[in-house]
C-alpha positions in Angstrom: 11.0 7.7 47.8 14.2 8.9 47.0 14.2 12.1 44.6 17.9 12.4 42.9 17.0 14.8 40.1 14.9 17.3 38.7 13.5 17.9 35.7 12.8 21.2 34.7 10.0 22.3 31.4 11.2 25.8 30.0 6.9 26.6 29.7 6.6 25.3 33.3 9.0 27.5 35.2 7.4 30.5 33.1 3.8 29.5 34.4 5.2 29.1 37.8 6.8 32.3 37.8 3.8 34.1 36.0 1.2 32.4 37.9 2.0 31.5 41.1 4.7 33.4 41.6 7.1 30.5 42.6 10.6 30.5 42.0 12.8 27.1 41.2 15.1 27.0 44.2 11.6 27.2 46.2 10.9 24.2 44.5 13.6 22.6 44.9 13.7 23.9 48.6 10.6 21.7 49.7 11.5 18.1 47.1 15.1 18.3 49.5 13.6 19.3 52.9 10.1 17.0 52.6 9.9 13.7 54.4 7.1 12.4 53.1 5.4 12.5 49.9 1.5 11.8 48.9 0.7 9.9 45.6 -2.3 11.9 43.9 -3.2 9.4 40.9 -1.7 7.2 38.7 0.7 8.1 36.0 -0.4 7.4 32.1 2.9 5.2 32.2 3.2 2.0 34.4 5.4 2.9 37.4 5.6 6.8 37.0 2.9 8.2 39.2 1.8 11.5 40.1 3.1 12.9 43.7 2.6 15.8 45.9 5.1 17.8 48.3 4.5 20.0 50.7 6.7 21.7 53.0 8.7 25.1 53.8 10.9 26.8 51.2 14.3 28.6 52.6 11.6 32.0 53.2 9.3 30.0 55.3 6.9 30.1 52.5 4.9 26.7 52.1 4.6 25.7 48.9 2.6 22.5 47.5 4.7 21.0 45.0 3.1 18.5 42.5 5.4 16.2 40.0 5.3 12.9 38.1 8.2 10.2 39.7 9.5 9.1 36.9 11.6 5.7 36.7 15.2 7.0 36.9 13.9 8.4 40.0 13.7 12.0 39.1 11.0 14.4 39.3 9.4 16.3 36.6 7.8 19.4 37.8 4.1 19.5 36.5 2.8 22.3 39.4 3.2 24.3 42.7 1.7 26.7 44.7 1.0 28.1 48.2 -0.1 25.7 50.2 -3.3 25.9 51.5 -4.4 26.4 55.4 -5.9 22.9 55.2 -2.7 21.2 53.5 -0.3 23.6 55.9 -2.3 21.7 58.7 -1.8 18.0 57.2 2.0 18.7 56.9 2.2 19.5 60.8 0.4 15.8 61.5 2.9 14.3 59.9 
């Protein structure tokens, strides 16, 4: 998968901020450093499919970062958080 933009919801970066506490070049940290990517579930249009990322930001923080990959190959940020122990682990097998 190859990420070559992002795309960016005004009220998403605010709940981010507000809620998790998670900045955008954090974000954007883990989409550029991540090899691999997990699909979570199909997207409601054919071909654009929910995704997951997890990996380091520049901090060292671990952030899960959870987006739709939409056909012109961007990502639309729907979520992200601190990863989890458990999802922290899973990145290290892989």
């Amino acid at each position: 998968m190859d990420v070559v933009g992002i795309i960016w919801l005004e009220h998403i970066v605010e709940k981010l901020a507000a809620k998790h506490h998670v900045e955008i070049d954090e974000v954007e940290a883990v989409l550029v450093n991540v090899m691999r990517f997990r699909r979570i579930e199909r997207g409601d249009v054919a071909g654009e499919d929910v995704y997951a990322a997890v990996g380091p930001t520049m901090s060292g923080r671990y952030l899960i970062v959870f987006f739709i990959y939409k056909r012109s190959r961007e990502a639309l940020i729907i979520s992200a958080r601190d990863a989890t122990p458990r999802e922290r682990q899973q990145y290290g097998r892989k």
